[in-house]
C-alpha positions, 0 to 999 in steps of 0.5 A: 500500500502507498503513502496516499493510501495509507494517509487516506486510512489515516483521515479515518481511522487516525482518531483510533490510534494512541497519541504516539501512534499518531505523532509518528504517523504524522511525522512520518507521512505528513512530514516526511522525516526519515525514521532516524529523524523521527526517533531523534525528535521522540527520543526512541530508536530507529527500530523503536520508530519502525516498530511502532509504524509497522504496528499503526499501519497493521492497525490501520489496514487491520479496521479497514478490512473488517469495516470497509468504511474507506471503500464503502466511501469511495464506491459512494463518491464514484456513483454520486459522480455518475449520477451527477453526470447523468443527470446534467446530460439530462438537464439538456432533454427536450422534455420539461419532466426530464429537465425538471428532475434532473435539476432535482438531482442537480440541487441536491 
């Protein structure tokens, strides 16, 4: 999984996680801090900033697949788009119910 992904889950997901877990996620991926950076800002180890990284992004992947919430939104977003745009095809008809419904769809 890639950085964007895993920020997505975290957009979710992120209040779940231990204050640590959050600051070295955050640290890591929003900032970009090479892990000896990361540890040097918290005073742990490399291997202390790795460990804990691995465990939050098990963790985050872990609530997605057993929620589905982050793909659950993502198959809603694509079908609202669809239907938005079906509906502005609709809205050039020459029926005045076909225009009148679409621009329901479209104010809502």
């Amino acid at each position: 999984m890639d950085a964007t992904d895993m920020i997505l889950l975290y957009d979710y997901y992120g209040d779940l996680l231990t204050d640590r877990q959050k600051e070295c996620f955050e640290l890591r991926y929003n900032q970009d801090l090479s892990l000896g950076e990361i540890g040097s800002e918290l005073g742990i180890s490399r291997q202390g900033v790795f460990d804990n990284l691995s465990r939050t992004e098990a963790l985050l992947l872990n609530m997605e697949k057993k929620t589905g919430c982050v793909q659950r939104d993502m198959r809603c977003r694509k079908a609202v788009k669809t239907i938005l745009g079906a509906a502005e095809a609709l809205s050039q008809s020459q029926d005045p119910q076909v225009i009148e419904l679409a621009k329901q769809i479209l104010n809502t």
